[in-house]
Every structure is written in C-alpha cells, then in structure tokens.
DSSP file (Angstrom, degrees, kcal/mol; ACC not computed):
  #  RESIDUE AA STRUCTURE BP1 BP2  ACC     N-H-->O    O-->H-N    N-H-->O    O-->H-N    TCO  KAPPA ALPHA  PHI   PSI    X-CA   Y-CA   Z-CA
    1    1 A X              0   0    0      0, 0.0     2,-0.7     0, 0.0     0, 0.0   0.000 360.0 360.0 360.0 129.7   47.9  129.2   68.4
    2    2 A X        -     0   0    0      2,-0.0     2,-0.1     1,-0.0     0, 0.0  -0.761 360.0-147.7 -97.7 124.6   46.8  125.8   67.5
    3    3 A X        -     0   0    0     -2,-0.7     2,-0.5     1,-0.1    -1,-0.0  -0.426  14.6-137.1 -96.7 158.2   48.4  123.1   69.5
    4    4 A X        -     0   0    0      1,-0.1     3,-0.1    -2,-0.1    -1,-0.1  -0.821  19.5-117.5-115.0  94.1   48.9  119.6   67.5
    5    5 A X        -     0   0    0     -2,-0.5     2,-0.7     1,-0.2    -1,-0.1   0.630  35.4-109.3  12.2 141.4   48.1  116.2   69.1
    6    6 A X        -     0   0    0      1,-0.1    -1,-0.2     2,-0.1     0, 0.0  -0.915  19.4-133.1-117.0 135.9   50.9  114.2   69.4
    7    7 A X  S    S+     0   0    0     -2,-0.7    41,-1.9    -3,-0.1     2,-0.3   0.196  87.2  47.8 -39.8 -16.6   51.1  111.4   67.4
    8    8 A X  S    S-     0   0    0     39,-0.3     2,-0.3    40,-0.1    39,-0.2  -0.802  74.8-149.7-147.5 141.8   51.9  108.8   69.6
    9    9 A X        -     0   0    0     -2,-0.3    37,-1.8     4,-0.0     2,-0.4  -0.975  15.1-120.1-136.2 151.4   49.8  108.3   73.2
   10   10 A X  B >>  -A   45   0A   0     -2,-0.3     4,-2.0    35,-0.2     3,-1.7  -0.699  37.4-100.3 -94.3 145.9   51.0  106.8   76.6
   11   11 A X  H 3> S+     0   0    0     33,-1.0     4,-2.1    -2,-0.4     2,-0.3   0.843 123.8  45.4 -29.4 -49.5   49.3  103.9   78.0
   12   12 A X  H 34 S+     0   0    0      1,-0.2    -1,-0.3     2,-0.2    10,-0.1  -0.210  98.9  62.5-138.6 103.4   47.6  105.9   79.9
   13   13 A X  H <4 S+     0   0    0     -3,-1.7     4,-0.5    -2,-0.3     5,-0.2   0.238 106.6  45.8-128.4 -62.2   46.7  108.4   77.9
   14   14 A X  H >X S+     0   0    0     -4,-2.0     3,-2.3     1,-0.3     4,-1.8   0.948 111.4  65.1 -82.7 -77.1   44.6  105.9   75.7
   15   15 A X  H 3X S+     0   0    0     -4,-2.1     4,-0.6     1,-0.4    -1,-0.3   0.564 107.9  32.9  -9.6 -41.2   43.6  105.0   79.2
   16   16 A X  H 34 S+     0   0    0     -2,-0.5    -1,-0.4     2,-0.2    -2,-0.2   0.338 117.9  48.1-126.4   0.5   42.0  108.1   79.9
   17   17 A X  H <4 S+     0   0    0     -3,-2.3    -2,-0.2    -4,-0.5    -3,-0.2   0.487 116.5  41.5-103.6 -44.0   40.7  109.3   76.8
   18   18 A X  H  < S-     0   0    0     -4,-1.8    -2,-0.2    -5,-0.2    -3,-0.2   0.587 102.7-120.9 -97.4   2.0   39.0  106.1   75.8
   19   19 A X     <  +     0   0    0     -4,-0.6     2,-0.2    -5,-0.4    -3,-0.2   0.755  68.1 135.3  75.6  14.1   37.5  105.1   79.3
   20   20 A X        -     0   0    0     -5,-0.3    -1,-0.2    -6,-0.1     2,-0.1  -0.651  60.6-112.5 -97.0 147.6   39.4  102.0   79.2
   21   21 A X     >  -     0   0    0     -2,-0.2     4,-1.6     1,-0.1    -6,-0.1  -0.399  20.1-126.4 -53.1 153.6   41.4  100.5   82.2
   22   22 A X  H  > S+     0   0    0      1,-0.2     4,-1.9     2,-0.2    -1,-0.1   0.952 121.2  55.2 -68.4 -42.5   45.3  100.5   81.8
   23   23 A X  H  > S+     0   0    0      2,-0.2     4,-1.8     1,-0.2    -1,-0.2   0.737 107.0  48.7 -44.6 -44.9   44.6   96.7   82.7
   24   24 A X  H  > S+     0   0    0      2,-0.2     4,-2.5     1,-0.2    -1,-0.2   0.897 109.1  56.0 -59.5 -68.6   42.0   96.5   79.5
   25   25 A X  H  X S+     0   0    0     -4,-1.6     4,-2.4     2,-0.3    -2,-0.2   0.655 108.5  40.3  -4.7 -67.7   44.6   98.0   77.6
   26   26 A X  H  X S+     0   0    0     -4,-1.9     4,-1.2     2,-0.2     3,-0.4   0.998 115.1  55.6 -68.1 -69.1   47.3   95.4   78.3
   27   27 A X  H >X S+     0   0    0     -4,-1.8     3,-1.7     1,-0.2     4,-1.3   0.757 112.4  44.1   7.3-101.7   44.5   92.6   78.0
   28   28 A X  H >X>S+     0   0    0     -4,-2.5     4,-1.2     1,-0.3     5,-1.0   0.801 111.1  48.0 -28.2 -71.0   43.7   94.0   74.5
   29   29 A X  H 3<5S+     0   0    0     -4,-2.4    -1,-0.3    -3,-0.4    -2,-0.2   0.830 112.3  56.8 -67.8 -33.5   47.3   94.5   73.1
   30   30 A X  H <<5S+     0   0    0     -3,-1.7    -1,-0.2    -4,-1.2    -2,-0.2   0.836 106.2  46.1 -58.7 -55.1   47.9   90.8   74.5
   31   31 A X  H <<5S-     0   0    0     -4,-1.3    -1,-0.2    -3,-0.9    -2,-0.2   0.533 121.4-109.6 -94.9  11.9   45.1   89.3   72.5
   32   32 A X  T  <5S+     0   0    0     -4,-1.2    -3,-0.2    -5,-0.3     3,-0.1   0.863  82.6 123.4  87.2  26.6   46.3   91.2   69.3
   33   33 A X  S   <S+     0   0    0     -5,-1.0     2,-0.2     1,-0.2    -4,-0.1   0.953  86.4   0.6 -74.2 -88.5   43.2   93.9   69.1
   34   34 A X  S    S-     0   0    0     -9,-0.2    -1,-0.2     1,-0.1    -2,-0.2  -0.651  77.5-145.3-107.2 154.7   45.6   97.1   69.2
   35   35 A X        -     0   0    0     -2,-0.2     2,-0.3    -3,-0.1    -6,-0.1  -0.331   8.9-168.3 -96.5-159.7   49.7   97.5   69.4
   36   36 A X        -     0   0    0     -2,-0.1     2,-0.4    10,-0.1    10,-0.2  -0.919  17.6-124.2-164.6-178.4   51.8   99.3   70.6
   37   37 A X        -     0   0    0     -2,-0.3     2,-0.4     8,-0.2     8,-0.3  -0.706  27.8-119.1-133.4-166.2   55.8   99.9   70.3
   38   38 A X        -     0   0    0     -2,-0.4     6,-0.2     6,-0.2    -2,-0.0  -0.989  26.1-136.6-157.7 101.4   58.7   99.8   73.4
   39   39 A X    >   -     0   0    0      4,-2.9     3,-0.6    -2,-0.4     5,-0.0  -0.220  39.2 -93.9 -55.7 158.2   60.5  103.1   73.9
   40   40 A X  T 3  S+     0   0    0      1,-0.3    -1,-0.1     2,-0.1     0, 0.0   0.702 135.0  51.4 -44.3 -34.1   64.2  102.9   74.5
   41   41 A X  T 3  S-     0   0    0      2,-0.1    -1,-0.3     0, 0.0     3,-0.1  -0.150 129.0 -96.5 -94.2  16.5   63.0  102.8   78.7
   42   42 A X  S <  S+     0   0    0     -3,-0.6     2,-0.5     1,-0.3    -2,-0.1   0.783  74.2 160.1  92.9  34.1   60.3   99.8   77.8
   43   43 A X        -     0   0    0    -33,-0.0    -4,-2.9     1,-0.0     2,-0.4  -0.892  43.0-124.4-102.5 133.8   57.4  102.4   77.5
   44   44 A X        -     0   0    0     -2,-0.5   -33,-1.0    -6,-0.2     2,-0.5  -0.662  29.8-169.0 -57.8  94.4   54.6  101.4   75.9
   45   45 A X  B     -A   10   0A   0     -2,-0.4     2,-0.8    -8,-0.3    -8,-0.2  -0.888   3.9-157.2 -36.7  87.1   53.5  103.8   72.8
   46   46 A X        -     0   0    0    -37,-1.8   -10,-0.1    -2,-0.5     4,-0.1  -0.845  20.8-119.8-104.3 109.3   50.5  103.8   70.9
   47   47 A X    >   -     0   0    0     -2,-0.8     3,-2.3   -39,-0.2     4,-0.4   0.379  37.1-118.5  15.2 121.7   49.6  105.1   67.3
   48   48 A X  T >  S+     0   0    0    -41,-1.9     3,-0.8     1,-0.2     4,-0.4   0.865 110.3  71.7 -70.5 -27.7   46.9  107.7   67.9
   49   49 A X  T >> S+     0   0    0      1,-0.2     3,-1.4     2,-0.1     4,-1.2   0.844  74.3  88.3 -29.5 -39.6   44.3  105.6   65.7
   50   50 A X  H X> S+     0   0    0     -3,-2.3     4,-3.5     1,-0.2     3,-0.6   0.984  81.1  62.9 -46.9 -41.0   44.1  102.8   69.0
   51   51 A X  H <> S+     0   0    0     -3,-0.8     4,-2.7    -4,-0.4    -1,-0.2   0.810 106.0  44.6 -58.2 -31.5   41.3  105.2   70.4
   52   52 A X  H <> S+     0   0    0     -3,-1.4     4,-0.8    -4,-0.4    -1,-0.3   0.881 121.5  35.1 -49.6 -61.5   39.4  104.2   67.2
   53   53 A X  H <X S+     0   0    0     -4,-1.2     4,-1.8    -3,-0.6    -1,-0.2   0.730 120.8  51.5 -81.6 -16.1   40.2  100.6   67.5
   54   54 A X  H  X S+     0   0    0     -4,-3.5     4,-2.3    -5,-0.4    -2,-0.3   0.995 117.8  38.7 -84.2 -67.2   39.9  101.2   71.4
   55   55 A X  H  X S+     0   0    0     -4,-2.7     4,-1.5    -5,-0.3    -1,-0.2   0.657 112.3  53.5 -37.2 -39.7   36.5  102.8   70.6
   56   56 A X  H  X S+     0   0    0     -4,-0.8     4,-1.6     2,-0.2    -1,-0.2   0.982 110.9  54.9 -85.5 -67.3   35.3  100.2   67.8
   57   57 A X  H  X S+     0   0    0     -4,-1.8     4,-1.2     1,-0.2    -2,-0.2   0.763 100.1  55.8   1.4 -84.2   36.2   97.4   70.6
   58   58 A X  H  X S+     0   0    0     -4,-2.3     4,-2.2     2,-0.2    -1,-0.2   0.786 107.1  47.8 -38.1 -49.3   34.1   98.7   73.2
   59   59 A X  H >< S+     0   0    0     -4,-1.5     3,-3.4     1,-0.2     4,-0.5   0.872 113.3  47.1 -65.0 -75.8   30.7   98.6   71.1
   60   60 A X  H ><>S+     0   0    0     -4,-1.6     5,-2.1     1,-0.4     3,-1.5   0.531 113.1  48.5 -53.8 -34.5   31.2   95.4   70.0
   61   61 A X  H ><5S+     0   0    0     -4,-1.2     3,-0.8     1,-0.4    -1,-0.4   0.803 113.8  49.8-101.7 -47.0   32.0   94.5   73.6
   62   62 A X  T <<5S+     0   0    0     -3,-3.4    -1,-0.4    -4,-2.2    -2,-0.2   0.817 112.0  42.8 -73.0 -38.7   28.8   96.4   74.7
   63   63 A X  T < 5S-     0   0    0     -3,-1.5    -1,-0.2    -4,-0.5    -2,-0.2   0.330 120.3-106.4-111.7  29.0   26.4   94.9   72.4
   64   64 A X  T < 5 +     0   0    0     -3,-0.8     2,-1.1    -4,-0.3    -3,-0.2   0.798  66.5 141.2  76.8  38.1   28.0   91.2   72.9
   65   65 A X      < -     0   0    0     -5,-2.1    -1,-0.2    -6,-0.2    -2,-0.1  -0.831  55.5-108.8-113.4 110.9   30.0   90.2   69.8
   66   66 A X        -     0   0    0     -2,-1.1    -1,-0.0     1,-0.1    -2,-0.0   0.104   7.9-118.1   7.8 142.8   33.2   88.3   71.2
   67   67 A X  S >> S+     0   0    0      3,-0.1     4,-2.2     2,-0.1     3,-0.6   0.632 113.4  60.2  50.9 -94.6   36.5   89.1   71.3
   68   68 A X  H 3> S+     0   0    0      1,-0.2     4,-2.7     2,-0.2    -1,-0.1   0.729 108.2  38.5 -36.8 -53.8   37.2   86.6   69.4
   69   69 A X  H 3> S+     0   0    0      2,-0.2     4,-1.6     3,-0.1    -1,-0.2   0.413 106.2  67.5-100.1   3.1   35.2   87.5   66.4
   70   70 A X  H <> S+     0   0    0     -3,-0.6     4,-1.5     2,-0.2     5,-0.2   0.873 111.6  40.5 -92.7 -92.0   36.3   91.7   67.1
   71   71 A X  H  X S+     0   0    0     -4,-2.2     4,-2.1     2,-0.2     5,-0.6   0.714 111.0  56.0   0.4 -81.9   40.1   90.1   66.0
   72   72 A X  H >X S+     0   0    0     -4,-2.7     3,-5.6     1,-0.3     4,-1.5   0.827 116.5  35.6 -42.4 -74.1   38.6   87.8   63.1
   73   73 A X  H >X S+     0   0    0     -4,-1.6     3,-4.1     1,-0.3     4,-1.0   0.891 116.0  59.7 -58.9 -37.7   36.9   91.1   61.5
   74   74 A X  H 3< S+     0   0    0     -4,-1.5    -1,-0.3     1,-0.4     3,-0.3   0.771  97.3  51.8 -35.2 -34.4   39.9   93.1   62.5
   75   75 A X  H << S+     0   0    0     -3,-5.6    -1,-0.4    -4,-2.1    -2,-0.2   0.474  92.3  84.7-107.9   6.2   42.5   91.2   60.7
   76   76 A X  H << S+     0   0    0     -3,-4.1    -1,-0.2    -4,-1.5    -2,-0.2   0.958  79.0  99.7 -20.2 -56.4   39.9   91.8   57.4
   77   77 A X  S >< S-     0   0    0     -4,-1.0     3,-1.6    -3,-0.3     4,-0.0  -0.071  86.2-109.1 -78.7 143.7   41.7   94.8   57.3
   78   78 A X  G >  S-     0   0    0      1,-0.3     3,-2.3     2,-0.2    -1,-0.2  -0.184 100.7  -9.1 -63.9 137.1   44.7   95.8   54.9
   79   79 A X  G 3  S-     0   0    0      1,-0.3    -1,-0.3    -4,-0.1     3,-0.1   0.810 119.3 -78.4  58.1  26.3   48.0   96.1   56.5
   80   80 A X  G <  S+     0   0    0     -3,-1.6    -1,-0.3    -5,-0.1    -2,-0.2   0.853  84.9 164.7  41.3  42.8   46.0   95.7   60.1
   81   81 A X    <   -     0   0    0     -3,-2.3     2,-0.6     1,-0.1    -4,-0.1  -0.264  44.5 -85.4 -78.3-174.2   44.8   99.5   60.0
   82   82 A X        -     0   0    0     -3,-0.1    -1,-0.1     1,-0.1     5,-0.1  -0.786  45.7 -95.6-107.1 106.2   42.6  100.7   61.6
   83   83 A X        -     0   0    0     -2,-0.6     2,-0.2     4,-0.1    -1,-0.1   0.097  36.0-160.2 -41.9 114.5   38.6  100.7   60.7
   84   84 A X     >  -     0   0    0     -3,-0.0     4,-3.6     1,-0.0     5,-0.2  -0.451  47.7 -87.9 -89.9-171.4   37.2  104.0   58.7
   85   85 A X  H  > S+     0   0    0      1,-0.3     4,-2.2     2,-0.2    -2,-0.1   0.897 132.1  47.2 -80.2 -38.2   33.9  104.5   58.9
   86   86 A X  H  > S+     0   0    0      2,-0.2     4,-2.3     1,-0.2     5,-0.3   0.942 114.5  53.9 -40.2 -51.9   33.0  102.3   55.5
   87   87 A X  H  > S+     0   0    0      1,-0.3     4,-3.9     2,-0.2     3,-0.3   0.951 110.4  43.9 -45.4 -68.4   35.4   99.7   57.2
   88   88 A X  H  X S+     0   0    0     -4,-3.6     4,-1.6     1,-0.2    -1,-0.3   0.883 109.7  53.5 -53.9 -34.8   33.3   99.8   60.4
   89   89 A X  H  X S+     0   0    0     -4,-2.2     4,-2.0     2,-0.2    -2,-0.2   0.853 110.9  47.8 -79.1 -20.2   29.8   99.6   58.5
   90   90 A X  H  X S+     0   0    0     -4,-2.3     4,-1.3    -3,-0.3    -1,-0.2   0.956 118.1  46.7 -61.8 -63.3   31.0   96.2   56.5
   91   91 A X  H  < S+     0   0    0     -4,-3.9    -2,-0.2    -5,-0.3    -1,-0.2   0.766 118.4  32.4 -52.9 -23.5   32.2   95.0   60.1
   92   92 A X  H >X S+     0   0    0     -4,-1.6     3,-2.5     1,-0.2     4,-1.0   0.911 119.9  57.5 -96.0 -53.4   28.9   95.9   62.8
   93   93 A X  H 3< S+     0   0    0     -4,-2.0     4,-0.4     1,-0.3    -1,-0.2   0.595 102.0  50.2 -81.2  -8.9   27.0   95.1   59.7
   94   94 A X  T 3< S+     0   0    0     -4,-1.3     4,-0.3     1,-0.2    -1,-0.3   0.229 108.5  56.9 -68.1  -4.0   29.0   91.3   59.6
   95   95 A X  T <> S+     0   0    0     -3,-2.5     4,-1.1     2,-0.1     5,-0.2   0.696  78.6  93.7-102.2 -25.0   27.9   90.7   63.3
   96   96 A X  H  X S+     0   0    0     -4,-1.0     4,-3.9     1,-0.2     3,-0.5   0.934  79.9  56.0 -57.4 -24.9   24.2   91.2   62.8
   97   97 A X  H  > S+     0   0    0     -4,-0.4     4,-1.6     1,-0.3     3,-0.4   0.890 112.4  41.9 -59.4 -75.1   23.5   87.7   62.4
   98   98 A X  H  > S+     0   0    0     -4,-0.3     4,-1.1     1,-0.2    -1,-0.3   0.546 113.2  52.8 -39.6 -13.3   25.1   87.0   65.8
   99   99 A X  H  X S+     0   0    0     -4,-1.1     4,-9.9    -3,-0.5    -1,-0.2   0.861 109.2  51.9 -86.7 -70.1   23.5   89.9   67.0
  100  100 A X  H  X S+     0   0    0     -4,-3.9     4,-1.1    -3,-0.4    -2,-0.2   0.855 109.5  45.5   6.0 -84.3   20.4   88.1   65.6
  101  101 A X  H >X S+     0   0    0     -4,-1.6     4,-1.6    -5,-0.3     3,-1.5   0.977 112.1  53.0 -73.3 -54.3   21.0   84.8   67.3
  102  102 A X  H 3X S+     0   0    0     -4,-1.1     4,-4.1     2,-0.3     5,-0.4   0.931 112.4  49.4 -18.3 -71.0   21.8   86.7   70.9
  103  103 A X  H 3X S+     0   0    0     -4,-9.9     4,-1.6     1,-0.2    -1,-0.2   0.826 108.0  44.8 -81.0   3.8   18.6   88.4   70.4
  104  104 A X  H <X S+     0   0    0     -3,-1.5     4,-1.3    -4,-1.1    -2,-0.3   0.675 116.5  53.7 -92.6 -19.9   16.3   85.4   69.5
  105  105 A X  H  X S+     0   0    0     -4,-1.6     4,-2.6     2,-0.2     5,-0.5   0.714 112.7  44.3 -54.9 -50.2   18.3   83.8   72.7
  106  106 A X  H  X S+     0   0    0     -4,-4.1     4,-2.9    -5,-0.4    -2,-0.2   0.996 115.6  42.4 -62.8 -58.2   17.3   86.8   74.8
  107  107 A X  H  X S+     0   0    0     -4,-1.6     4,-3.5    -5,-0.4    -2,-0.2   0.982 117.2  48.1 -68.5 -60.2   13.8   87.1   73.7
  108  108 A X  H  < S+     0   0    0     -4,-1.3     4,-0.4     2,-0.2    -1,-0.2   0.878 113.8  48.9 -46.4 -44.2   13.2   83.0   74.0
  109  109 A X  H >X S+     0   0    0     -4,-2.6     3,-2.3     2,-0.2     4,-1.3   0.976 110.0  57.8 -52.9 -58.7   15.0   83.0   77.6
  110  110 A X  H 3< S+     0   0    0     -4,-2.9    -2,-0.2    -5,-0.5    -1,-0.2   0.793 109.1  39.0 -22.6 -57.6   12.7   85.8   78.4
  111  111 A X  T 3< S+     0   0    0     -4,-3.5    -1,-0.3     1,-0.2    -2,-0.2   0.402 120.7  36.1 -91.1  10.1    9.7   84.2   77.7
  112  112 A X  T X4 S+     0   0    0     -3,-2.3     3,-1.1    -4,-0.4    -1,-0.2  -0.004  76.3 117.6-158.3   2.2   10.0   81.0   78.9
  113  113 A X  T 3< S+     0   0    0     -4,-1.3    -3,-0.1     1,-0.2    -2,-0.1   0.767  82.3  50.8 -63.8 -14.0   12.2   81.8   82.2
  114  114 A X  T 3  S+     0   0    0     -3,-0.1    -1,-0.2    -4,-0.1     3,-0.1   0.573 105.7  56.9 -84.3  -9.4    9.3   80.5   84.3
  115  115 A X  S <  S-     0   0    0     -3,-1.1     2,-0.3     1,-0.2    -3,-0.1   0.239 106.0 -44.6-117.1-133.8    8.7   77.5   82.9
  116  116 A X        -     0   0    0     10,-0.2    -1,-0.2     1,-0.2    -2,-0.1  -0.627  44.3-165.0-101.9 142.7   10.6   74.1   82.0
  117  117 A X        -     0   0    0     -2,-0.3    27,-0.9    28,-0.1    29,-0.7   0.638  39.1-116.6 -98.3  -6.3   14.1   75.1   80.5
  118  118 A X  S    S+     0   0    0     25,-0.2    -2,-0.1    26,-0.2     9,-0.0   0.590  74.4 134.2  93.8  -1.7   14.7   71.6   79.1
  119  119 A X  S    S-     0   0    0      1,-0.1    23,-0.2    24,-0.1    24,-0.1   0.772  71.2-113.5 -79.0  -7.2   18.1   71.3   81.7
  120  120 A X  S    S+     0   0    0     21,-0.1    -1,-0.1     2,-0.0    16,-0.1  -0.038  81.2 117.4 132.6 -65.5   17.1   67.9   82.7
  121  121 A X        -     0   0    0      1,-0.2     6,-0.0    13,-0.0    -1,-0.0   0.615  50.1-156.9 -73.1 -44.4   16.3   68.0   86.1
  122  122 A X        +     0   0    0     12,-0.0     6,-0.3    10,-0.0    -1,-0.2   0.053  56.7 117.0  86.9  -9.2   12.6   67.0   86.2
  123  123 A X        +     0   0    0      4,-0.1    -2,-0.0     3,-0.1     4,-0.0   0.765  53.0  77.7 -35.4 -53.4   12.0   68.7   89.5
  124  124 A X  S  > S-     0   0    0      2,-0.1     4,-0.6     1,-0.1    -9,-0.0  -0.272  85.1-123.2 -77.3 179.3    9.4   71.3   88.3
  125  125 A X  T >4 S+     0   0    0      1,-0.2     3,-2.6     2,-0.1    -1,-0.1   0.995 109.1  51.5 -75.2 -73.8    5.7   70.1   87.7
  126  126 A X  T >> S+     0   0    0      1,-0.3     4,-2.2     2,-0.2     3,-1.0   0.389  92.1  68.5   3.7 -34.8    5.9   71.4   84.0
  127  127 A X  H 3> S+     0   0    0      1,-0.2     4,-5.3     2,-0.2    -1,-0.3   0.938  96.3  55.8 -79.6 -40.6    8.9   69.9   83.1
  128  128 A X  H << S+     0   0    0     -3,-2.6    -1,-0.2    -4,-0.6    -2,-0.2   0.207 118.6  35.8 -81.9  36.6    7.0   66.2   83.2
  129  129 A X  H <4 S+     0   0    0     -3,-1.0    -1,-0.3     3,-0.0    -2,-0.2   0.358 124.0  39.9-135.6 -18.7    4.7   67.4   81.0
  130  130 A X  H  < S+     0   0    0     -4,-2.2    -2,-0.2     1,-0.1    -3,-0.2   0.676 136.4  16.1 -94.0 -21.2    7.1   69.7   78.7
  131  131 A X  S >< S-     0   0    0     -4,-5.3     3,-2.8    -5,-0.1     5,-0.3  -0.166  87.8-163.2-147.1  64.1   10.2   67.2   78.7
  132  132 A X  G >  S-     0   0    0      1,-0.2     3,-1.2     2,-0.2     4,-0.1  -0.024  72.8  -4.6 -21.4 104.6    8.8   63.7   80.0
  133  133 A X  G 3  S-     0   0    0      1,-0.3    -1,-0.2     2,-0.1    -5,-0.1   0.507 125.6 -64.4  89.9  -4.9   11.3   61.2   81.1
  134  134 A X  G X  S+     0   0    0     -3,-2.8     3,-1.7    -7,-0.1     4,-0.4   0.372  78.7 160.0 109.3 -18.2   14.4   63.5   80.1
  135  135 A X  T <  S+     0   0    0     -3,-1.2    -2,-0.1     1,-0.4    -3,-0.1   0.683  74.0  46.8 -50.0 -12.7   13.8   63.6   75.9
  136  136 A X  T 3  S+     0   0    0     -5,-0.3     4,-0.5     1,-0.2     3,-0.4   0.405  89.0  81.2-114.5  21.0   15.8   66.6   75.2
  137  137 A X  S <  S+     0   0    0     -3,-1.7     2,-0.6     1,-0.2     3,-0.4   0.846  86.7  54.2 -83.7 -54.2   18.0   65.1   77.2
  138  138 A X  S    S+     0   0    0     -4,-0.4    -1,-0.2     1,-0.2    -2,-0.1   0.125 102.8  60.2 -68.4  21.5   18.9   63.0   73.7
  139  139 A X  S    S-     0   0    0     -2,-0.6     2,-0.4    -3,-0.4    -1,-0.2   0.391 119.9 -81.6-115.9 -39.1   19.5   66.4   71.8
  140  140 A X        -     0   0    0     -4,-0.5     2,-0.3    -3,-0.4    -1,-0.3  -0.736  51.9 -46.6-172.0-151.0   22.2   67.4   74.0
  141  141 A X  S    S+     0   0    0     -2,-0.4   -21,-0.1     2,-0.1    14,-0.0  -0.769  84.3  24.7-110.9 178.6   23.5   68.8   77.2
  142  142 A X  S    S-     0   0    0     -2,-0.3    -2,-0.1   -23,-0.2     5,-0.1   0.273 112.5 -24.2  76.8 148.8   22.8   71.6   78.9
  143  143 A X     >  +     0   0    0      1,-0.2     4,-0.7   -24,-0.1   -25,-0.2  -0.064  64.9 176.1 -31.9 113.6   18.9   74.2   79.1
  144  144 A X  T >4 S+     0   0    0    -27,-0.9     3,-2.7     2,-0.2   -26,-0.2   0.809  75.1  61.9 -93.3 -65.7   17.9   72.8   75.4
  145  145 A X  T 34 S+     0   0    0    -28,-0.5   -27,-0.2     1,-0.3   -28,-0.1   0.691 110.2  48.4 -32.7 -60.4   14.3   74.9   75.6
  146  146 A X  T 34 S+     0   0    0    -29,-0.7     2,-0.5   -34,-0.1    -1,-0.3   0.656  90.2  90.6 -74.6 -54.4   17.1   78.0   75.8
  147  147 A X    <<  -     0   0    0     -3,-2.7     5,-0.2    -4,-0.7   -42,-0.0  -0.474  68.9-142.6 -59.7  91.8   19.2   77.1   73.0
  148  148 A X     >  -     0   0    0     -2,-0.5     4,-1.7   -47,-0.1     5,-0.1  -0.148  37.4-101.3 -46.9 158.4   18.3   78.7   69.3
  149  149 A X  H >> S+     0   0    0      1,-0.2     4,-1.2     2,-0.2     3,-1.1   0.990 120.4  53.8 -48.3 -68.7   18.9   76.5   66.5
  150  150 A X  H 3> S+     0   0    0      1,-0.3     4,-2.1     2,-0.2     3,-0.4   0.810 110.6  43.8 -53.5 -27.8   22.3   78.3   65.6
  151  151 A X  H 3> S+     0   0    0      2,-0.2     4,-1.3     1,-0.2    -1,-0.3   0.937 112.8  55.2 -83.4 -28.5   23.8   77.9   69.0
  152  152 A X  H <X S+     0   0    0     -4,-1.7     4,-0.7    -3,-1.1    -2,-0.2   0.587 112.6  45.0 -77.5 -11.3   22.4   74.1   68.9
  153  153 A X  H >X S+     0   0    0     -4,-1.2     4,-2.3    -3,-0.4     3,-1.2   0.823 111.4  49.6 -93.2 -59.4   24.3   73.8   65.5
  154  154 A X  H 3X S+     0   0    0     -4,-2.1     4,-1.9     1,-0.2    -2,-0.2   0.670 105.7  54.4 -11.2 -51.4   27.2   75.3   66.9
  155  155 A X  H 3X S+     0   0    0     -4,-1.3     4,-2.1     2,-0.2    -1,-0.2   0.925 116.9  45.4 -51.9 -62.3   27.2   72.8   70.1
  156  156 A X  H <X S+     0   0    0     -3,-1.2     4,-3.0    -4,-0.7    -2,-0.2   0.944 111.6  48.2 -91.2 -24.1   27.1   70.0   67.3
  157  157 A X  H  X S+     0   0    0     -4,-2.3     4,-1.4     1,-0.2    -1,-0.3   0.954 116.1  44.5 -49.6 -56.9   29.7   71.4   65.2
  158  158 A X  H >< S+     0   0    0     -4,-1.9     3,-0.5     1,-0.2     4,-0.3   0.800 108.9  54.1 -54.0 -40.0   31.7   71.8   67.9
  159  159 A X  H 3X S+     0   0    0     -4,-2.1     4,-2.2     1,-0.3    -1,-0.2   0.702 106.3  59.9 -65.4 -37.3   30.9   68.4   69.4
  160  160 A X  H 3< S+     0   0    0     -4,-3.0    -1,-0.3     1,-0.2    -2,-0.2   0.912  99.7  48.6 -68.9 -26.0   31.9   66.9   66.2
  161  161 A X  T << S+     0   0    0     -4,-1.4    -2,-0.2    -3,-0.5    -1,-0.2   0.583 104.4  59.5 -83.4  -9.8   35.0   68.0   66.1
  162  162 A X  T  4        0   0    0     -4,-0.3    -1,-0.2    -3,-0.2    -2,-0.2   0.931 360.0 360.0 -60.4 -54.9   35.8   66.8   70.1
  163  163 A X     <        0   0    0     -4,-2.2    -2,-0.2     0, 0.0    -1,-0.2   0.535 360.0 360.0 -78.6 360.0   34.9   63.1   68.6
C-alpha cells in the first residue's frame, strides 16, 4: 500500500526534513522567503513545496548570495510559486555575477592578505611605500586594496544616495 504525503507540513516537519532550524524557519517566513497559514489552534502550516524554497534558500545561503537578493529573485516568480527547475537555472544563473564579484574579492584578499590592505593605518613598513601618506584614503573608507571595482561602485552608489 502506498502511503501519500500529506500536503501540508508542521513547522517542524519542514524543520526536520530540510535541515533547517525551527528558529530559521520563523526567520525565513518573517522576511517573506516561504509562508505559511494559522490552523484554527495558531499552528503554523506549510505547503509542501517550502522544502524546495527551503532547499533553494540554503544554496544560495551556502554559496553567499544575500537574503536580500534570494527574495528579489523570488518575487520574479508568478503568483509567488515556488522555483521549478527552469525557474531555478534563470535564478543561480542571475547571481553569477555576484558570485563573480565575491570570487574576485576572495581571490584578491587572498593574495594580498600579507601585505598593505589600503585601511589607512600606516603602521606596516609596506604600507608607506604601497599607500604613502594615506592616498586611498581619498577613494574612500574602509581596506580599499580589498575592495573590487563593483563593491567600490556600490560603496559610491550607495554613498550618493546618504548625501
């Protein structure tokens, strides 16, 4: 006899099948990544699809892509469903550029973690001969030597919109 899933999963349910904390869970439904409905007794119900969104989450989450920007592509989607597998490859494949920038951040940190980062300080010997007198100091704040171009437009995008 073949038993049928039930449609509908208890907090922790999706908890325990997706490897998520109940905590995670709440998180997540809070910032408008998955839903949920409210039994007549206030219990939380979720669509059996979340493990998908639950699932979809997690990579991004794993390979560093935001939050933030897991939502943005999420509400791409018609009638807020839930990514099929075309769905998904139009979404990881909309991250690679950040993915991209992360890893030209990574690789740059990498190499250059011994030497002058640009932060300012002037302390090391290196630094007064890689940023004399403070000069990247006048690009911005913060490790400059660190920064990729795109997070250093970001910074000024952002910075314009403070002013």
């Amino acid at each position: 006899m073949t038993r049928t899933p039930p449609a509908e999963l208890t907090v922790g349910q999706v908890a325990a099948r997706s490897g998520v904390a109940v905590s995670a869970l709440h998180f997540y439904e809070e910032k408008g990544l998955i839903s949920s409905r409210r039994t007549s007794g206030n219990q939380r119900r979720y669509p059996r699809e979340t493990l998908r969104r639950v699932a979809a989450i997690r990579v991004a989450q794993r390979v560093g892509i935001p939050l933030r920007m897991v939502k943005e592509a999420f509400a791409t989607l018609p009638d807020g469903r839930t990514p099929d597998r075309e769905d998904w490859a139009r979404l990881s494949a909309a991250w690679c550029d950040e993915l991209d920038t992360r890893i030209e951040q990574l690789t740059r940190l990498r190499n250059s973690l011994a030497d002058c980062i640009g932060c300012g300080c002037l302390s090391l010997d290196r630094c007064l001969l890689r940023n004399r007198d403070d000069r990247l100091g006048e690009q911005g704040s913060g490790p400059r030597r660190l920064f990729t171009r795109a997070v250093r437009e970001e910074e000024d995008r952002a910075n314009l919109r403070i002013h």
